[in-house]
C-alpha positions in Angstrom: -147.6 -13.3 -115.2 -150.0 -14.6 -113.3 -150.5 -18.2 -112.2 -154.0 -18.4 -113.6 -152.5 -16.7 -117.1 -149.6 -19.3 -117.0 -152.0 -21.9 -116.6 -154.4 -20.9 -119.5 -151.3 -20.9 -121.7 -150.3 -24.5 -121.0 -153.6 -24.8 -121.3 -154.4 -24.1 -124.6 -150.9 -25.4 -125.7 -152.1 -28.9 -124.9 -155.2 -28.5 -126.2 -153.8 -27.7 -130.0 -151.2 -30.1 -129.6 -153.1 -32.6 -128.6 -155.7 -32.0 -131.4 -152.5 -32.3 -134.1 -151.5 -35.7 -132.4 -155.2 -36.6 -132.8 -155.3 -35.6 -136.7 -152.2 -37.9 -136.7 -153.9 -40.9 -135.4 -156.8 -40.3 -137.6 -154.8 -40.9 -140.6 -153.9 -44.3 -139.6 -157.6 -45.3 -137.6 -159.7 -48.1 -139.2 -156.8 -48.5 -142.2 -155.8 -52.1 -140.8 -152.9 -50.5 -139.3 -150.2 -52.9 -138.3 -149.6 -54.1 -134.8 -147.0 -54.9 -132.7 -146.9 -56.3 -128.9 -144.8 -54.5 -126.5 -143.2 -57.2 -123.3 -146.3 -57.1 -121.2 -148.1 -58.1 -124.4 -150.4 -54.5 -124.7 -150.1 -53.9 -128.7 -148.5 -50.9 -130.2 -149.0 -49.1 -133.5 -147.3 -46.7 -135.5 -149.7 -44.2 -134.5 -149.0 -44.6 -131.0 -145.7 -43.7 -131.6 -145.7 -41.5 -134.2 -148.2 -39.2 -132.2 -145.9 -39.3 -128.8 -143.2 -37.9 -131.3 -145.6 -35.2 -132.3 -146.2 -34.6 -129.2 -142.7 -34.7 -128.1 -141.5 -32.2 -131.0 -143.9 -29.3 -130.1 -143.5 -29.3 -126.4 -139.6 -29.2 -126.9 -140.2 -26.3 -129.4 -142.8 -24.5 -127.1 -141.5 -25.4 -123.5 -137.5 -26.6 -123.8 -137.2 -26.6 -120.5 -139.4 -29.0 -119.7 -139.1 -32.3 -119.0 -141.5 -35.4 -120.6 -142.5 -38.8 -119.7 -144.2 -40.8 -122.5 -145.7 -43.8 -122.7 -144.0 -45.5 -125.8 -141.0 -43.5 -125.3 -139.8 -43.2 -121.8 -138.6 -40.2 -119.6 -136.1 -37.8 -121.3 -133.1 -38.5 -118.8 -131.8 -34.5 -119.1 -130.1 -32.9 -116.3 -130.9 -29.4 -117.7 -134.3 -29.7 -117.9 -136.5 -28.3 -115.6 -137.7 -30.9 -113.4 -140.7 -28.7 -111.3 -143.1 -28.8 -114.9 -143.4 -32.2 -116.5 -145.8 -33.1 -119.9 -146.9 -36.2 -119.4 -148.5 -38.1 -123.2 -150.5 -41.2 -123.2 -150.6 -40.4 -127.7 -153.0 -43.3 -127.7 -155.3 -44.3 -124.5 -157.4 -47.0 -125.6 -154.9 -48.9 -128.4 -157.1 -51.9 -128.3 -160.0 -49.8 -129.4 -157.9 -48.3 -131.8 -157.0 -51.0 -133.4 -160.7 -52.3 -133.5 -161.8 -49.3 -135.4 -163.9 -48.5 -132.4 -163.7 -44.4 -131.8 -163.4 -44.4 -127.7 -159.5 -44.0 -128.0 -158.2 -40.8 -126.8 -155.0 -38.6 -127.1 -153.9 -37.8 -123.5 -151.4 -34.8 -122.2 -151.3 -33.7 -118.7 -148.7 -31.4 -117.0 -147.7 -31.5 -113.9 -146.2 -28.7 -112.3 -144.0 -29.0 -108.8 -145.4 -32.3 -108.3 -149.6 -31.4 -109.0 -151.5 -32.1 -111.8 -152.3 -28.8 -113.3 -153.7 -29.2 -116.3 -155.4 -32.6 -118.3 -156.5 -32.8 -122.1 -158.2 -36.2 -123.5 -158.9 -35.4 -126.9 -161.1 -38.4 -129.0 -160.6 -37.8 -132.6 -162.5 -40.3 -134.1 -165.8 -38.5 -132.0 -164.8 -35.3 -132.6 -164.4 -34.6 -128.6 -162.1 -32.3 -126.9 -162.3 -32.5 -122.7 -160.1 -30.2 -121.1 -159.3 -28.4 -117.6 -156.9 -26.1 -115.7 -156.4 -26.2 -112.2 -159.0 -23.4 -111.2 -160.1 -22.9 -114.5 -163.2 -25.1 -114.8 -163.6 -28.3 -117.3 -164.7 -28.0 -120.8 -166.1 -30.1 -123.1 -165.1 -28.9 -126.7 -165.8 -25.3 -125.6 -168.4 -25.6 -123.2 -168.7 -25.7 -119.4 -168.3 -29.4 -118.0 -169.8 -30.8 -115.0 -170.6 -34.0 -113.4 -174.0 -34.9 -112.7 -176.2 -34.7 -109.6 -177.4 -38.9 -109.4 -177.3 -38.9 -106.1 -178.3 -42.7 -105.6 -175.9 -46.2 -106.2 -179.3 -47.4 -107.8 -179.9 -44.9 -110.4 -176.4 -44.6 -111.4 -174.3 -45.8 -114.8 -171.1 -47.2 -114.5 -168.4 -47.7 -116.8 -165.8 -49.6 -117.2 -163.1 -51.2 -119.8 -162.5 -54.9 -119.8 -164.7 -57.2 -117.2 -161.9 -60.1 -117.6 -159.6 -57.4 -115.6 -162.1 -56.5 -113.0 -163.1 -60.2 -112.5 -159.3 -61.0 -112.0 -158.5 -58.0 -109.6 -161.1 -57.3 -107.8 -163.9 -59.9 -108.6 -166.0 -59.4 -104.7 -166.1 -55.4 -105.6 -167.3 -56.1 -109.4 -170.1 -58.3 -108.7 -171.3 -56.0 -106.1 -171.2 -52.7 -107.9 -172.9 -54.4 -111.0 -175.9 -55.1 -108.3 -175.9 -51.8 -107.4 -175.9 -49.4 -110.2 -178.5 -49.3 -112.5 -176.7 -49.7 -115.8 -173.1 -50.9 -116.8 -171.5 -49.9 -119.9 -167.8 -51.2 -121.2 -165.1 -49.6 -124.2 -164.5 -47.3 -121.2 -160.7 -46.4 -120.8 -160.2 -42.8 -120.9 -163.6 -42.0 -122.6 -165.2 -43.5 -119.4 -163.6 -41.3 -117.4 -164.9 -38.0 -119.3 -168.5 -39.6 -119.8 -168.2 -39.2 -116.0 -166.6 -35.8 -116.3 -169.1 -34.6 -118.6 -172.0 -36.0 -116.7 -172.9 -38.9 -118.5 -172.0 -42.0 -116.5 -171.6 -41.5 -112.8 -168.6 -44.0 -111.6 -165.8 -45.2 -114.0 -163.8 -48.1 -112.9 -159.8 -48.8 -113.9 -158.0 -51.7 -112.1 -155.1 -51.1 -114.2 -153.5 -47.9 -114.5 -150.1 -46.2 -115.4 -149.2 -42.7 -114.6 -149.5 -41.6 -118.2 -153.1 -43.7 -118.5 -154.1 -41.1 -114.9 -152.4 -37.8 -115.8 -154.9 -35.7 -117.6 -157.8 -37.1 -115.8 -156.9 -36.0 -112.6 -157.5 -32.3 -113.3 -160.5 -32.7 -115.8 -162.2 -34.5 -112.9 -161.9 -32.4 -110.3 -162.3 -29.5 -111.9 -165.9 -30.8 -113.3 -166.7 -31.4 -109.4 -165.8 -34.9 -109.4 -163.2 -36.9 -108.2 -160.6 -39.3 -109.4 -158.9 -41.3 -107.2 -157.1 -44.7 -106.6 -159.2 -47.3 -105.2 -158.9 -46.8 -101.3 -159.8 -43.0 -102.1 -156.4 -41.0 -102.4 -156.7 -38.6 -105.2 -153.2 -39.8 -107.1 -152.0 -40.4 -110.7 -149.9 -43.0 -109.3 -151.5 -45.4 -108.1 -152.3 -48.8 -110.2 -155.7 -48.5 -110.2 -158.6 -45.3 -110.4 -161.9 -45.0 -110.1 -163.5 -41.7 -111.2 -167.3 -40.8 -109.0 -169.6 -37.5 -110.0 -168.8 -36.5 -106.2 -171.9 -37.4 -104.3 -171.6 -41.3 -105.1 -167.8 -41.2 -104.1 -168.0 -42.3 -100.5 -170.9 -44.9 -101.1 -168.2 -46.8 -104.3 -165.1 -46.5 -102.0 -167.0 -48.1 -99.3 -167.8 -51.0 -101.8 -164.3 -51.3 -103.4 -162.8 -51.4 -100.2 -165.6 -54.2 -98.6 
């Protein structure tokens, strides 16, 4: 088997199970679902968890072998398992927006294989959206070829972004002067800001607070739309605490600015 073969099949794995982990969430989205508030105080449903056990289940059935970090549940501590492939679930990117009954929410699976980023699903089931890619397969959005756009220019460009209170507190020099510079600024980003810039829709996507799990899939779906994601100095990384995602023209001109 090929490499490209092997990598449309985890491909499409992650795309079905990440569509069944999404039809789990939607049973429990704008219901009142309960809350709870994990130690660093980011809230937690049942549908966060219940979908990272979903997910959980049908890797271990598909790919035994492999090992999985999650965000509600940890990393399976397994001598046996194979430690070159890795899934790697975020069930619910977005929780506060979950819980908000606002739609931007995403189920998020990457896998990583001998310590790359091969392949990246963020599925939103309250739009109806699936955004996948494969290293060297291309970027789709729910079936069709994805690309970022052409905007060229700081000035004619739309950022997104998730929560201003975070950007103020991190970063607040770079924040005031990317607002100034792009033409429009949009928030409810999380991972649906990253894939509007994926998909060609916003052209710079800001994240001053990331975990692996939050940066997995989205490594791979940008690049392979011919954009970048990267941490904040410019080092394309899942493991960094921070990302910002550019449409690939406008990626020197932003790092220039976050790093002013």
């Amino acid at each position: 088997m090929t490499e490209s073969t092997s990598l449309q099949e985890y491909l499409d794995f992650a795309i079905d199970a990440a569509w069944q982990a999404g039809q789990f969430t939607l049973a429990h989205f704008q219901t009142g679902v309960a809350v709870s508030w994990k130690e660093d105080q980011s809230p937690v449903t049942v549908a966060d968890q219940g979908a990272e056990k979903l997910l959980r289940e049908l890797i271990g059935l598909r790919f035994p072998e492999h090992a999985i970090l999650g965000e509600e549940m940890g990393e399976e501590e397994n001598s046996e398992k194979d430690g070159s492939h890795r899934w790697i679930i975020d069930p619910i990117d977005g929780t506060q927006s979950f819980i908000a009954g606002v739609p931007f929410y995403g189920v998020l699976l990457g896998l990583e294989i001998e310590g790359e980023m091969a392949v990246g699903v963020a599925y939103f089931p309250g739009l109806s959206e699936m955004v996948s890619a494969g290293r060297g397969l291309g970027c789709r959005w729910n079936g069709r070829p994805a690309r970022v756009s052409a905007v060229d220019r700081l000035e004619d460009s739309r950022l997104a972004f998730t929560d201003i209170s975070d950007l103020e507190r991190v970063e607040r020099h770079a924040w005031s002067l990317l607002k100034q510079a792009t033409r429009i600024q949009r928030g409810w980003g999380d991972c649906y800001g990253h894939c509007l810039v994926a998909t060609g829709r916003a052209e710079v996507m800001l994240d001053p607070l990331m975990k692996v799990w939050d940066c997995a899939a989205l490594l791979p779906i940008l690049q392979e739309a011919g954009g970048t994601f990267t941490d904040w100095k410019g080092k394309p990384t899942v493991y960094a605490s921070n990302a910002v995602s550019t449409n690939g023209p406008l990626f020197e001109s932003v790092i220039n600015i976050l790093g002013h």
